[in-house]
C-alpha positions as CSV (number, residue, x, y, z in Angstrom):
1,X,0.0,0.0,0.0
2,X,1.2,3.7,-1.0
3,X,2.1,5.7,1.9
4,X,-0.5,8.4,2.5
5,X,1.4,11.9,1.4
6,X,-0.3,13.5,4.3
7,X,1.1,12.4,7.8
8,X,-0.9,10.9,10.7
9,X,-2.5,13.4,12.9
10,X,-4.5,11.6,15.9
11,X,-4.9,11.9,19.9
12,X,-4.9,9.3,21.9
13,X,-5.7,8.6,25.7
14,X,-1.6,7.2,26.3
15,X,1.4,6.6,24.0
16,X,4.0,4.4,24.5
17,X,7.3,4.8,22.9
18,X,8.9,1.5,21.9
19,X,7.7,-2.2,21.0
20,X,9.9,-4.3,23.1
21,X,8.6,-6.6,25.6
22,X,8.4,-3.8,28.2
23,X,6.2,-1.4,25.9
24,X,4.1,-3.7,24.4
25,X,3.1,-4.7,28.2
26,X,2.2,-1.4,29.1
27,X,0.7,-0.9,26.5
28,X,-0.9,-4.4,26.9
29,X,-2.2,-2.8,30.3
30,X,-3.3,0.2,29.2
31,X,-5.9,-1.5,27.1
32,X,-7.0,-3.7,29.4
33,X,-8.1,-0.9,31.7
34,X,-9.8,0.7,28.1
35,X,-7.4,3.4,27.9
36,X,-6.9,4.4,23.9
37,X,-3.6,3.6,23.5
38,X,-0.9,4.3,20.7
39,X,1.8,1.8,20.6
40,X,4.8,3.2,18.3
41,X,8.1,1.5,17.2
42,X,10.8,2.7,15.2
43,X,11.8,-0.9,13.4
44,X,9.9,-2.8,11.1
45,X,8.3,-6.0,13.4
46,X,9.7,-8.4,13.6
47,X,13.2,-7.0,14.3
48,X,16.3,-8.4,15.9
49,X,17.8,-4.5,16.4
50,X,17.0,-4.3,20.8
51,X,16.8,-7.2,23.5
52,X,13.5,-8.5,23.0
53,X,14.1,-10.7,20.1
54,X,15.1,-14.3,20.5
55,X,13.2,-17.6,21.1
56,X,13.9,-18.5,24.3
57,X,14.7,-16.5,28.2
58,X,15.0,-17.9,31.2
59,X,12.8,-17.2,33.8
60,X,12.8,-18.3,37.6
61,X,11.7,-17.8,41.1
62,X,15.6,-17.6,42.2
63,X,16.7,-14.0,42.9
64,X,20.0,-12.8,44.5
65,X,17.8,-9.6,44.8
66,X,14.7,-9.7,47.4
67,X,12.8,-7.0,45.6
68,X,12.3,-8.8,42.0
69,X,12.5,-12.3,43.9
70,X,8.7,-10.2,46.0
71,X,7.7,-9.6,42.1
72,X,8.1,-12.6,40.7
73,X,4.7,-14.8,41.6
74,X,2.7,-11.6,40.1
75,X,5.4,-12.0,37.3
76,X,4.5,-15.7,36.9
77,X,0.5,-15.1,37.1
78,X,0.8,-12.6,34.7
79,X,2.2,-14.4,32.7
80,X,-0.1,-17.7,32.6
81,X,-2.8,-14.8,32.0
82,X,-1.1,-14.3,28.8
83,X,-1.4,-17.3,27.6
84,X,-4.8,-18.0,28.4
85,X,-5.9,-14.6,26.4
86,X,-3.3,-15.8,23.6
87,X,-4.4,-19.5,23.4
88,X,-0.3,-19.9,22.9
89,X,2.3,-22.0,25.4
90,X,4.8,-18.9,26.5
91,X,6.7,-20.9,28.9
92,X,8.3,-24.9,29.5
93,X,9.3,-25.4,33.1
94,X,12.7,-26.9,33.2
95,X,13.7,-26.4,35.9
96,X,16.6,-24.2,36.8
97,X,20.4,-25.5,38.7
98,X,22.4,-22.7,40.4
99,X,25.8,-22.9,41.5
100,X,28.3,-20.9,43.1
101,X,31.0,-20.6,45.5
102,X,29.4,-22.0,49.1
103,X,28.9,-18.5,51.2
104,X,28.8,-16.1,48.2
105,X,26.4,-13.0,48.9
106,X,24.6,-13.9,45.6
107,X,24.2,-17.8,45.4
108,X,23.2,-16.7,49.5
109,X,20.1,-14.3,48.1
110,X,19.1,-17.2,45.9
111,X,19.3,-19.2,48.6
112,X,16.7,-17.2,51.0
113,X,14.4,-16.6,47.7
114,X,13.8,-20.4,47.5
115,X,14.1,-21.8,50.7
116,X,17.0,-24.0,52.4
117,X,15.4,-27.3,51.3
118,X,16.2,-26.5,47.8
119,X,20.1,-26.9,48.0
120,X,21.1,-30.5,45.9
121,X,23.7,-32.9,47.2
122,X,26.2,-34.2,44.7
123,X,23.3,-37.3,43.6
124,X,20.4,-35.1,43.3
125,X,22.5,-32.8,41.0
126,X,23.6,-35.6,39.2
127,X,20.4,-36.8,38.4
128,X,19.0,-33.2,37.7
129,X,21.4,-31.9,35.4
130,X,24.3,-35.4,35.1
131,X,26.3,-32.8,32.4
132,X,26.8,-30.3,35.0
133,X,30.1,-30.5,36.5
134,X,30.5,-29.0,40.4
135,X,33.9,-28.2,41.7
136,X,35.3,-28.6,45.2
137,X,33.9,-25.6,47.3
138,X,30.5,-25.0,45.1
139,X,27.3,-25.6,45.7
140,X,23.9,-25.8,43.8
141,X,20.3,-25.1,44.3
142,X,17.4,-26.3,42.5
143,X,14.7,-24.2,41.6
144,X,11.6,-26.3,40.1
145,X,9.9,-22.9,38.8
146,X,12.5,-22.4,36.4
147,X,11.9,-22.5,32.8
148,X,12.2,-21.2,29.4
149,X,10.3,-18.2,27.8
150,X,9.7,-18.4,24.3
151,X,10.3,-14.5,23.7
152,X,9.5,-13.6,20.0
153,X,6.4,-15.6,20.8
154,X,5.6,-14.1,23.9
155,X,6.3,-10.7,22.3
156,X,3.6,-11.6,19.6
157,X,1.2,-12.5,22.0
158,X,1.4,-9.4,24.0
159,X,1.0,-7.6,20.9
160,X,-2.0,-9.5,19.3
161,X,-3.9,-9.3,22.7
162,X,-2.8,-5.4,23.1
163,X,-4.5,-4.7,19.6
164,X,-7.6,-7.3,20.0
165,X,-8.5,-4.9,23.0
166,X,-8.5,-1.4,20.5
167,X,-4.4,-0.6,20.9
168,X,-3.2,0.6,17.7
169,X,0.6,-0.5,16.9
170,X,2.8,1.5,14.1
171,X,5.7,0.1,13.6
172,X,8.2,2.0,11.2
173,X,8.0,4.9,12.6
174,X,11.0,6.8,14.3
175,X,10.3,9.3,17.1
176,X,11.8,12.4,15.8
177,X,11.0,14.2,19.2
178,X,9.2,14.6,22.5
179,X,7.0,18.3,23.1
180,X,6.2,18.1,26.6
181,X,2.6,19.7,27.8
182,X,-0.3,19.0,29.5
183,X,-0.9,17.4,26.1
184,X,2.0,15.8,25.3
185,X,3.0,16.3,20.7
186,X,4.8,13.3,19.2
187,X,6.1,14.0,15.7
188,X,7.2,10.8,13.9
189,X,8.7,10.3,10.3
190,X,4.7,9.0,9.4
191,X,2.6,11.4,11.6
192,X,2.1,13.7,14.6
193,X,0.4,12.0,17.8
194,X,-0.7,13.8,20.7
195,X,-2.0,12.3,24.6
196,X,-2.0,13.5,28.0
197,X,0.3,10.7,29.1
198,X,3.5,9.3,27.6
199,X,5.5,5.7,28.5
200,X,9.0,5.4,26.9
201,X,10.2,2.2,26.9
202,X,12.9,2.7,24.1
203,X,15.9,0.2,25.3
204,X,19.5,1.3,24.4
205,X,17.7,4.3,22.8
206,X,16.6,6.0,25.9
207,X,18.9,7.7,26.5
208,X,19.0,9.6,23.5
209,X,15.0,10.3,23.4
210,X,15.2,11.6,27.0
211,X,18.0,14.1,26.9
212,X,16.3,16.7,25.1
213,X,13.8,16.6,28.2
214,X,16.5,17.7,30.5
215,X,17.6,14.1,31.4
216,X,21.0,12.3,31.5
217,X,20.2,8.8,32.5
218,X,23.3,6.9,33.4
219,X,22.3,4.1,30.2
220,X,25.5,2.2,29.1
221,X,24.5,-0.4,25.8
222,X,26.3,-3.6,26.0
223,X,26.5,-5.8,22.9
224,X,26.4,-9.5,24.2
225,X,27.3,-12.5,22.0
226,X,24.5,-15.3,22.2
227,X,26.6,-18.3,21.6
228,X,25.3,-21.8,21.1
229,X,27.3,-25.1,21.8
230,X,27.8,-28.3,20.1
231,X,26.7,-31.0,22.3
232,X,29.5,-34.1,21.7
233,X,27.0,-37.0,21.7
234,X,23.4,-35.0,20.0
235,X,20.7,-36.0,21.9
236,X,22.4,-36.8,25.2
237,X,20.3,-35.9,28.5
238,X,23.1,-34.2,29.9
239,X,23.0,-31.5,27.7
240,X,20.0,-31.7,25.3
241,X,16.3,-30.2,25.4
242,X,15.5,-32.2,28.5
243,X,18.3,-30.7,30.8
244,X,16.9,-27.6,33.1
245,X,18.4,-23.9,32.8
246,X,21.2,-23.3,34.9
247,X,22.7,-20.0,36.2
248,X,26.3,-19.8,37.8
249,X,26.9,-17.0,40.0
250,X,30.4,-15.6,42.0
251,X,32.6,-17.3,40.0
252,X,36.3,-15.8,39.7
253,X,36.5,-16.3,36.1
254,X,33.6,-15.2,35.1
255,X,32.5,-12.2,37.6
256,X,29.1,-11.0,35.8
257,X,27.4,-14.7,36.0
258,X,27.1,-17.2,32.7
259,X,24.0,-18.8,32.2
260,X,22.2,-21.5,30.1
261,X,19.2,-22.7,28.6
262,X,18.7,-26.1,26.6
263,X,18.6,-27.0,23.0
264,X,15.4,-25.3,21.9
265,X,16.1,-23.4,19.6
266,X,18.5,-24.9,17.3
267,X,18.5,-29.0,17.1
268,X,21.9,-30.4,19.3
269,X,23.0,-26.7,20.3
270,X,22.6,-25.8,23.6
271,X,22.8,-21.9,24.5
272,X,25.1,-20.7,26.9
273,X,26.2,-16.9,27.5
274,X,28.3,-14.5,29.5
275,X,26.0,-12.0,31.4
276,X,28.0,-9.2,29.9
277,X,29.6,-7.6,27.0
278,X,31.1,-4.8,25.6
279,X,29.7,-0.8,25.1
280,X,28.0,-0.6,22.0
281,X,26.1,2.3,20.1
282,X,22.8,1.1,19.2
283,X,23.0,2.5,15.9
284,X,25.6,0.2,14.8
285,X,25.7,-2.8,16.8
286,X,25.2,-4.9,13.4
287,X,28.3,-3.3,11.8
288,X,31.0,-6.0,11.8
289,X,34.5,-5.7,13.3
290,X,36.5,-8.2,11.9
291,X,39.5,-10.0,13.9
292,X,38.2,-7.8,16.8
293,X,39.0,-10.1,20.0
294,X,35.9,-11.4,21.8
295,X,37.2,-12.4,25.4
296,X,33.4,-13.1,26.5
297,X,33.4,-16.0,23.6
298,X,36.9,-17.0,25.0
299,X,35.9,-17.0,28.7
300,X,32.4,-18.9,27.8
301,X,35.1,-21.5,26.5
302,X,36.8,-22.0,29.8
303,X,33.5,-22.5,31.0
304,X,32.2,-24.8,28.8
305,X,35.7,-27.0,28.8
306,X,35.5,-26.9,33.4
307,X,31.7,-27.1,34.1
308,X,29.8,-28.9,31.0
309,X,32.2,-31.3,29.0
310,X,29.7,-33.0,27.4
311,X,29.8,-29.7,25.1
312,X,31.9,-28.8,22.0
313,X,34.5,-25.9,23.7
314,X,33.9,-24.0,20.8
315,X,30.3,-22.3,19.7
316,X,29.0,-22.9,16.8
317,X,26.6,-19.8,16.4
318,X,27.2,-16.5,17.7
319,X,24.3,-13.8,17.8
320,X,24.0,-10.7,19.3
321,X,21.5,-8.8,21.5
322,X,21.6,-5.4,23.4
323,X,21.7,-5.2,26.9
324,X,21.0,-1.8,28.4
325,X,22.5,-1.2,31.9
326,X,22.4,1.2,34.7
327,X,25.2,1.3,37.3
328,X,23.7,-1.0,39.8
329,X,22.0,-2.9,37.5
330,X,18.4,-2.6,39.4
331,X,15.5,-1.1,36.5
332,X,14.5,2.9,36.4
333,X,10.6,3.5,36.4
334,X,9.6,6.2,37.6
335,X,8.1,9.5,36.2
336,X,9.9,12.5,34.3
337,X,11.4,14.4,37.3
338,X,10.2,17.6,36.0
339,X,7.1,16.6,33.2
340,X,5.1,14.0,35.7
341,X,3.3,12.6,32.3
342,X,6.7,11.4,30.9
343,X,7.1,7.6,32.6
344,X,10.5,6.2,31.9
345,X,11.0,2.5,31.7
346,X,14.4,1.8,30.9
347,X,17.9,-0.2,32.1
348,X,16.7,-3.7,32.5
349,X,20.1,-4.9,32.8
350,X,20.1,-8.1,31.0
351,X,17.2,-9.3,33.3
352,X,14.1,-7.8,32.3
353,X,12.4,-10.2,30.0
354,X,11.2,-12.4,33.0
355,X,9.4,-9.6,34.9
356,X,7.9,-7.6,32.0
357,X,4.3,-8.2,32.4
358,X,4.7,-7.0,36.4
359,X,7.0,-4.0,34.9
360,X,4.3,-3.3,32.0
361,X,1.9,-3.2,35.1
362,X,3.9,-1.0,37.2
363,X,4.5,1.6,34.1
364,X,0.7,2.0,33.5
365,X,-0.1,2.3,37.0
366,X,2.5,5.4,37.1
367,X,1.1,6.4,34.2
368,X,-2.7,6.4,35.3
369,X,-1.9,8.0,38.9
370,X,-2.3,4.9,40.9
371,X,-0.8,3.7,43.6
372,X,1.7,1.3,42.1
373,X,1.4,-2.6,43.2
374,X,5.1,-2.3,43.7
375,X,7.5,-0.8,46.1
376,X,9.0,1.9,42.9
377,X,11.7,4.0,45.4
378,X,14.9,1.4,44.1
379,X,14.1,1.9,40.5
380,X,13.9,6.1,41.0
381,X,15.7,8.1,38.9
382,X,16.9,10.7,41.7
383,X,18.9,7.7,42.9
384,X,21.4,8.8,40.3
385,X,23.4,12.4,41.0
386,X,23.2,15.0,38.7
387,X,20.6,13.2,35.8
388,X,18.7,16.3,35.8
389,X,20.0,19.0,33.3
390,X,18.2,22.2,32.3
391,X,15.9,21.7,29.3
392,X,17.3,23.0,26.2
C-alpha cells in the first residue's frame, strides 16, 4: 500500500514509545483498563535491532535480589494470563540449577528466595542436570519454577492481545521528538500524535529520546554474544532439550554470571552466554568488526571445557542482542522528574524479559496515577546524581 502523502495526525488517551517486551506490556495494560492507546516503534516487526528478540529467556523464582524475587509470583501469574488470552504455550518449566561458590552474597540471596530445602547434594545434582560439573567448594540449588520463555512468541502474543483490545501498533516509525505539555506532541517520520500521558520504553535508545527533556540517564548499551554449543554426543540428557536452565553465579573467572538454557532453539545446540559484553552504540551494533577479539566467547570456553564437558569448547553460532545497563544494575521507572506525564522504563540490565508483564503493570499504574502494586523507590531516577540537566 502507498504511503499516504499527508502524515498521521490523531490523539490518543496514552502513548507508549517502543515495542519491546516492556512497551508492548504497558501498552498491553493500558488497554485492558480501556485506555486508547498508541503503541509506536521505530523498526519494522519483527526485528532483531534491541533485546527482546530471541526464542527463548529464562525465567525463575531464584533472585540474588529480594525485591524482584517479591515480584516474581505476580510475574508468573501474569504471565499464565497471557497465555490463556493468547491460546499460545509462552513458557516450558525446566527447571533451573544454580551454583556458586558455598557463602557467596549472591548464590546466599538465591538461597533465601527459594528456601534452604532446595540446595542439591552431589546425587540429586547428578540426576538433575548429570552434564553439569560442580567443583570442590561450590554448591547448587534447584529451583523447580524455572523454565524457558519463548520470547519472539511471547512478544507476539502481547502484541496480538494489546490490539484485540483497541491498541493501535505502528511500527516503522521513528520518534523524531518529544514536546512536553499537558498534552504531550509526538512527531514521527509517518505522523504527529498527541495524549495526556506518555511511557517510553525505548531500550539502548533512551537515552537519546530523553536528553532533550532535560535528562541524562546513566544508560550504558552492552553488545552481548548469544553463543550456542555443540553438544559431543546430539541428543544426550546431559546436555539436550530435557536438561533444566542453569545460572552460575560468584565465580572468579567469570564475575558478571554465565547462564544456560537447553537446546530449543537450534537441534543439538545448547545456548550458553556471558552476562555481559562490551559498550555498544545502538545505531551500529550490526556493523562488523573483523578480527576484533571477543574475550566473552573465550571466557564462555573455559566455562564450557571446566563445568559442561559434554559440550563442544567452541560455539558454533554466535548472535548478538543489546543489553542496556544502569550502574547498579536494578531497573529505572519512575516518572519524568520535571514533566510527571513522561514515565520512563528503561535499564533492565540483561534481566528484564522475566518480569515484564509486572513492569508493564507498574508503568501503567504510574502512568494512570495509581498507587503502584510495587515498592518503585529502588528503581527512582533521583537515585542517580546530577541526571537532571536544564531543558534546552
Amino acid at each position: 500500500m502507498a504511503a499516504s502523502s499527508q502524515p498521521r495526525q490523531a490523539t490518543y488517551d496514552a502513548i507508549v514509545i517502543g515495542a519491546g517486551i516492556q512497551g508492548s506490556f504497558a501498552a498491553y495494560h493500558l488497554a485492558q483498563r480501556h485506555r486508547d492507546t498508541l503503541l509506536l516503534e521505530q523498526f519494522i516487526l519483527p526485528h532483531s535491532r534491541g533485546s527482546s528478540h530471541g526464542q527463548s529467556r529464562i525465567t525463575r523464582s531464584a533472585y540474588p535480589r529480594a525485591l524482584y524475587a517479591r515480584m516474581m509470583p505476580d510475574s508468573f501469574r501474569l504471565w499464565q494470563r497471557l497465555e490463556a488470552e493468547a491460546g499460545a504455550s509462552l513458557y516450558r518449566r525446566t527447571g533451573l540449577v544454580v551454583l556458586g561458590p558455598v557463602g557467596n552474597p549472591e548464590l546466599e540471596g538465591c538461597r533465601h528466595s527459594l528456601g534452604a530445602d532446595h540446595v542439591l547434594d552431589a546425587t540429586m545434582l547428578a540426576r538433575h542436570f548429570p552434564g553439569l560439573r560442580l567443583h570442590t567448594g561450590e554448591v547448587a540449588m534447584w529451583d523447580d519454577t524455572g523454565g524457558v520463555l519463548f520470547a519472539d512468541r511471547a512478544l507476539r502474543a502481547v502484541q496480538d492481545v494489546f490490539r484485540r483490545h483497541g491498541g493501535t501498533l505502528r511500527d516503522g516509525e521513528k520518534v523524531l521528538r518529544i514536546e512536553p505539555g499537558a498534552v504531550l506532541t509526538v512527531p514521527t517520520t509517518a505522523g504527529v500524535y498527541r495524549a495526556p500521558r506518555l511511557i517510553i520504553t525505548a531500550g539502548a535508545w533512551t537515552g537519546a529520546l530523553v536528553a532533550p527533556l532535560g535528562l541524562r540517564l546513566p544508560l550504558q548499551p552492552l553488545r552481548i554474544n548469544v553463543c550456542y554449543w555443540r553438544e559431543r554426543e546430539p541428543g544426550s540428557p546431559s546436555a539436550g532439550r530435557t536438561s533444566p536452565c542453569f545460572m552460575a553465579v560468584g565465580l572468579s573467572q567469570a564475575p558478571h554470571g554465565v547462564y544456560g538454557l537447553p537446546a530449543l532453539e537450534y537441534p543439538g545446540l545448547v545456548k550458553v552466554c556471558y552476562h555481559h559484553g562490551s559498550p555498544a552504540d545502538p545505531e551500529e551494533r550490526d556493523r562488523a568488526l573483523p578480527g576484533a577479539p571477543r574475550p566473552e566467547v573465550a571466557l564462555l570456553s573455559s566455562f564450557i571445557s571446566s563445568y559442561l564437558p559434554g559440550l563442544e569448547p567452541w560455539p558454533a553460532v554466535v548472535e548478538t542482542c543489546l543489553y542496556t545497563n544502569t550502574p547498579d544494575e536494578d531497573f529505572i521507572l519512575d516518572r519524568h522528574p520535571k514533566f510527571s506525564n513522561i514515565i520512563i522504563g528503561a535499564g533492565f540490565s540483561g534481566h528484564g524479559f522475566k518480569l515484564a508483564p509486572v513492569v508493564g503493570k507498574l508503568l501503567c499504574e504510574l502512568s494512570l496515577g495509581e498507587e503502584p502494586s510495587h515498592s518503585m523507590a529502588p528503581f527512582a531516577i533521583t537515585r542517580f546524581p546530577g541526571v537532571l540537566r536544564a531543558v534546552l
